[in-house]
N, C-alpha and C positions, 0 to 999 in steps of 0.2 A: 573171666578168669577160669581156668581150670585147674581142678583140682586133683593135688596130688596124693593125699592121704585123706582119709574118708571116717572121721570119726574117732582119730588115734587120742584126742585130749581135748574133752569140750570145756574142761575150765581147769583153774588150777586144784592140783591134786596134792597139793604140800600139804605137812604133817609131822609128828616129831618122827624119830626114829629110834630103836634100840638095836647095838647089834655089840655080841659079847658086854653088854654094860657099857658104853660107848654112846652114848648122845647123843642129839640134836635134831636139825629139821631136814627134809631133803623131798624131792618132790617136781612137778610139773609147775611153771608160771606159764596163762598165756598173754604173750607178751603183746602180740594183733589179735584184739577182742573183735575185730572184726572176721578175720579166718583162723584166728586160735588159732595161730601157730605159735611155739610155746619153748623155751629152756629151761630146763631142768637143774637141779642145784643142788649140791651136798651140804649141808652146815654142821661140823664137827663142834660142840664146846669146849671150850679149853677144860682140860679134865677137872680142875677142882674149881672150876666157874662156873657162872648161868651169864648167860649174854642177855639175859632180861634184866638183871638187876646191878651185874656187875660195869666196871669199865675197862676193861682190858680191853687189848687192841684188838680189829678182826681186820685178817688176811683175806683179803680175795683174789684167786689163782686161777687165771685163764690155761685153756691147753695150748702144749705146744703143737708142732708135725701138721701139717696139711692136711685138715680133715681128721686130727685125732680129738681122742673122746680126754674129759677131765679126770676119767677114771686111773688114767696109768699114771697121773702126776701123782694124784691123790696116794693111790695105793702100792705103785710097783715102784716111785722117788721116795716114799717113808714118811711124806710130809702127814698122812692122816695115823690115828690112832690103830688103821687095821690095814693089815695086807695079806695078799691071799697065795696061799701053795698052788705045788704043782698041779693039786685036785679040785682043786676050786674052793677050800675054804678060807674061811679067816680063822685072822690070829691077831689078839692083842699084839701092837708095835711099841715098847715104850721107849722110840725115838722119833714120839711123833714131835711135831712142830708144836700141835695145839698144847703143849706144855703150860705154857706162857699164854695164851693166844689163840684167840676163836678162826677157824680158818675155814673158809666158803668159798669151795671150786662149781664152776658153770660150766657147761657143756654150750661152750660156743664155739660159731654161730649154729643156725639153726641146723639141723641134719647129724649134727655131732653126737656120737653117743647115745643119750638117750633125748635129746632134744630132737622137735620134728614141726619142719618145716610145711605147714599143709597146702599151702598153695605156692607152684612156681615163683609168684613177683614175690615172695618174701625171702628167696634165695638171698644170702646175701653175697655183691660182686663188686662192693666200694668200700673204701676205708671210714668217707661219713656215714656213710648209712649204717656201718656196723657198729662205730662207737653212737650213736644216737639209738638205735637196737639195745645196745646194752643200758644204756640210761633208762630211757623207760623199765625196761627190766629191775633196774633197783630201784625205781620210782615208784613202783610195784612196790616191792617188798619191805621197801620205806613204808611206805600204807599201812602194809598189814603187822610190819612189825617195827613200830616206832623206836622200840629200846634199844634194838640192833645196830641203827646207826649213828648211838651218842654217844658217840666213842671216836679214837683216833682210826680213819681208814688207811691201808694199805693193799695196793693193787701188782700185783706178779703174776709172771710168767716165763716162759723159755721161748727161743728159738723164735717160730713164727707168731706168738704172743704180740713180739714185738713189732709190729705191724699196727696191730688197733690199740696197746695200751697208752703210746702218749696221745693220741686221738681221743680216749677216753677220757683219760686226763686233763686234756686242752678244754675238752667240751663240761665235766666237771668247773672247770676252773673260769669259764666264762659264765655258765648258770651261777655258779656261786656268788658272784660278781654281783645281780640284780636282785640276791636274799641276804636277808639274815640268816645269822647261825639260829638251829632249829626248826625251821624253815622246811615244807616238804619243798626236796628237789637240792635241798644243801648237804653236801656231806664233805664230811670234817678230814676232806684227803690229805697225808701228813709227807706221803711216798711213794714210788717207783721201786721196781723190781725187775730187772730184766738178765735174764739166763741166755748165756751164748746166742745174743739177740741178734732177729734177722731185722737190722732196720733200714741197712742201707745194702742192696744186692749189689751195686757197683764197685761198693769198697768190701764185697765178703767174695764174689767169685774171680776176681784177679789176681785172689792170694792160694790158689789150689796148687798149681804147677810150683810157687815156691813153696809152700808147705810139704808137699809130695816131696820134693827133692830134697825137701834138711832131713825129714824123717828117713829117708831113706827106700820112698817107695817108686820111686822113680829114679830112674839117671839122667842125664844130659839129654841126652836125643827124645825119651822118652816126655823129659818140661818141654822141650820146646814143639811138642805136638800138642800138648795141654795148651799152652800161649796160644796158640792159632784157638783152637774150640773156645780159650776165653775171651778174645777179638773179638768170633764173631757172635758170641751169647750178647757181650758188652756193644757191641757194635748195632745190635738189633733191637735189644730192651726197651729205648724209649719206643721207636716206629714201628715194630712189630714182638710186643710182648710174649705174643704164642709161639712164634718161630723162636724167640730168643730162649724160651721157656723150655722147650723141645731140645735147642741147640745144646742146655745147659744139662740135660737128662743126657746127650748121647758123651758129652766129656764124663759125666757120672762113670756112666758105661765104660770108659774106654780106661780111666781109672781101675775101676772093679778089676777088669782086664789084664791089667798088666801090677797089679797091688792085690787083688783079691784072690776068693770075695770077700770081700770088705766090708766091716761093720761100720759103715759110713757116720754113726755117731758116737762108737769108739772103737777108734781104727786098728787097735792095738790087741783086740781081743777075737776076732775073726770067729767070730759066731755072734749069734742074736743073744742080745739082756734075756738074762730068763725074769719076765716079769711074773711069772704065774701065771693060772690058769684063768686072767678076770672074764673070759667069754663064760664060761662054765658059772659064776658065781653071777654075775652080773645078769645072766639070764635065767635063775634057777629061780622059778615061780614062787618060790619062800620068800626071797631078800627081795625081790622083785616086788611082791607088796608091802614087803615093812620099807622099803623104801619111797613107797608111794606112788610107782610107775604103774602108768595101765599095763594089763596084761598084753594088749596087741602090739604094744612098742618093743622091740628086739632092737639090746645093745649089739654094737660092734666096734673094734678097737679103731677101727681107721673107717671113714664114708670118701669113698671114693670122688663119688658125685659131690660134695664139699671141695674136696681136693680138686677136682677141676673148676670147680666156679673159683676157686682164691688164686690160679696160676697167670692170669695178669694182672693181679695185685703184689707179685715178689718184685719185682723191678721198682717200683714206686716208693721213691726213699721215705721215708718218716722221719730224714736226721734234719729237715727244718723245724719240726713239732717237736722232738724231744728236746731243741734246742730251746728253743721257747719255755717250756717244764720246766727244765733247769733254773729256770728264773725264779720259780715259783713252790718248787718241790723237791725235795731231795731224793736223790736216784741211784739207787745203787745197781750197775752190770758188774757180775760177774761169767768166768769164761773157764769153759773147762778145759782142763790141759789136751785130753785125747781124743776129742769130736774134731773129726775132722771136716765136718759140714759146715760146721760155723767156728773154724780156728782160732787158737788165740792172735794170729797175724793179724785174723779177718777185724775179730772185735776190737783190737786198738787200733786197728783203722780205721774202724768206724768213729770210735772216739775223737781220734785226732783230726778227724774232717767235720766233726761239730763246729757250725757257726755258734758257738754259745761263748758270752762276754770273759767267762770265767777260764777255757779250754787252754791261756796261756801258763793262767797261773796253776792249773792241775801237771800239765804237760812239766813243769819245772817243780812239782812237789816231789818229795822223798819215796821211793818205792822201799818197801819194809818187809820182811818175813814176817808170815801170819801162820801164828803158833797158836793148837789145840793141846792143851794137856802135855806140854813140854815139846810138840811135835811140831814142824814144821811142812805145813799141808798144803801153804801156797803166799801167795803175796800180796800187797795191798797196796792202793797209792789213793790218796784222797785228799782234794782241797775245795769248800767252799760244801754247794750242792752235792758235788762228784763222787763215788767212790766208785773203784774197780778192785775187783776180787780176781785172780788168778789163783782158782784150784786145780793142784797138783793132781797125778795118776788119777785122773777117772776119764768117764766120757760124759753124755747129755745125761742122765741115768744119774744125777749125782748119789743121792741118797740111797741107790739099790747098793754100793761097794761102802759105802762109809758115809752111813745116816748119821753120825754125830756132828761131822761137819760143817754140812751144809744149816742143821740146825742152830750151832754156835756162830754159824756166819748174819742168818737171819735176825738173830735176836741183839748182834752186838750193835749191828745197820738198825730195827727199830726200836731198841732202846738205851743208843747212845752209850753203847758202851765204852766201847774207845776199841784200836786194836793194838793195844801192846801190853 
């Protein structure tokens, strides 16, 4: 084998953290004690908890984006206690999630953020291997922190999450199978999480050219040039996933084109999320050791080289696996109104082409306004396992335009609130 990083994390370097009075653990696991190659892990406390003694529930939040880092869900969606300015600092958030709720984002897979792959073969370029990657990873930190996982787990993400989390889930739910509860290797999974989820690319890129046209960013002539470019992306997927991959970048293009430029994950706002400045913090050699990173690791917000090892894994549907969960765990998708990458057309199509036993009788439940504070923010339909959230004006970004939200959406999904 050869080696690709030389020295970046020869064991795990976790440890608590402090930042503005704020919490918890965060740090390097390596996850192949054989080439230490390793992910990294933020764990926020629930502000007036300890995950050591307490039992409140913990959230764990994969990134979305191809190759992005868990830092911008964390910090620039609202979900952690801190988010950072235009100058690289922090600031108390007090719309964080961890309210209620211990929540622990990972920088997966390897190469993401500040996680680092050291040798080629641990790239990862399959769906098992990635959810078996992250097992052992909490198999890990099960070890080292027993108290952490007696409690009800919860697993989330957005967009291309959706890809490894019911694979996670599946692989969870068959280990659990041959333990007792308390058991290393058992964890006490309760739910699903998935954000304008990429799980089936067949039923998300056929819905561009009508999406473009009801919004208004296309006419007539201009969908039925879109329809050909989704032919032949659809047409190539399963036999040639890199040409289809490719085919599905130049419709992007040709969209931006004659609609942009386009904020492809909210289309409505035609410039970039200002997340903040998180290269400038994330790499600032202060936070950088209270957070427990060696100093030779340099974050960045997107790894390119990630992003091409995961491009013939988009094509590769997930909606048999999640179909399956369903059985087993209750899952909540929700869909943002304004992302136009993963539309709301796209995600109740995806929905609606679940083989899952239950899909008839969600499809025939009541759809209902879902009210924050007298407000009407978006809508909800759920029966059995199921629930789907439709949130109004925003994009992928939920929590940067209205962190209240998405927070009251979380907490009503894991504890049973009801929504009316």
């Amino acid at each position: 084998m050869v080696c690709l990083f030389i020295g970046l994390v020869a064991a795990d370097t976790d440890a608590p953290f402090n930042i503005l009075g704020q919490t918890g653990y965060s740090g390097e696991i390596t996850v192949n004690i054989t080439t230490k190659s390793s992910l990294f892990y933020w764990l926020f406390q629930s502000l007036t908890g300890d995950i050591e003694t307490d039992t409140r529930p913990l959230l764990i939040w994969l990134p979305g984006g191809s190759g992005g880092s868990i830092s911008v869900d964390l910090l620039a969606e609202r979900i952690s206690p801190l988010y950072i300015d235009e100058l690289g600092n922090p600031h108390f958030n007090n719309m964080t999630w961890a309210l209620r709720m211990h929540i622990m984002g990972v920088d997966f897979p390897y190469g993401v953020g500040y996680s680092s792959p050291t040798f080629w073969s641990d790239w990862i370029v399959d769906i098992p291997t990635g959810a078996q990657v992250f097992i052992t990873f909490l198999n890990k930190l099960q070890m080292k922190y027993p108290a952490w996982f007696k409690r009800e787990i919860y697993i989330g993400g957005q967009d291309l999450a959706g890809l490894f989390i019911p694979a996670i889930a599946s692989l969870i739910q068959k280990n659990n199978g041959n333990l007792t509860p308390g058991r290393l290797g058992y964890f006490n999974l309760k739910g699903l999480i998935l954000g304008d989820t990429w799980v089936n690319a067949l039923q998300i890129v056929n819905t561009y050219d009508t999406f473009a046209y009801n919004q208004g960013l296309a006419n007539l002539e201009q969908r039925n040039v879109m329809t050909t470019y989704e032919n032949y992306v659809l047409g190539n997927a399963t036999s040639n996933p890199h040409l289809a991959f490719v085919a599905l970048q130049n419709l992007l293009a040709y969209v931006d084109t004659i609609a942009g430029p386009l904020n492809f994950i909210n289309y409505r706002l035609y410039n970039d999320d200002n997340i903040g400045n998180l290269a400038a913090f994330l790499n600032n050699p202060v936070y950088k050791l209270e957070l427990n990173v060696p100093r030779a690791v340099t974050w960045s917000q997107v790894t390119q080289s990630v992003s091409t090892n995961l491009t013939t894994l988009y094509f590769i549907s997930q909606a048999a696996v999640l179909s399956t969960v369903l059985n087993n765990y209750k899952v909540m998708i929700f869909s943002s109104q304004d992302n136009f990458l993963i539309n709301p057309i796209a995600v109740q199509q995806e929905i609606s082409n679940l083989n899952w036993e239950g899909i008839s009788d969600f499809e025939s439940a009541r759809r209902s306004a879902y009210t924050v504070s007298g407000n009407i923010v978006g809508y909800v339909q759920a029966s059995s396992n199921l629930t789907f959230v439709q949130i109004l004006n925003t994009g992928l970004i939920v929590g940067l335009t209205q962190a209240l939200n998405p927070r009251d959406m979380i907490y009503r999904f894991v504890f049973n609130q009801g929504w009316n």
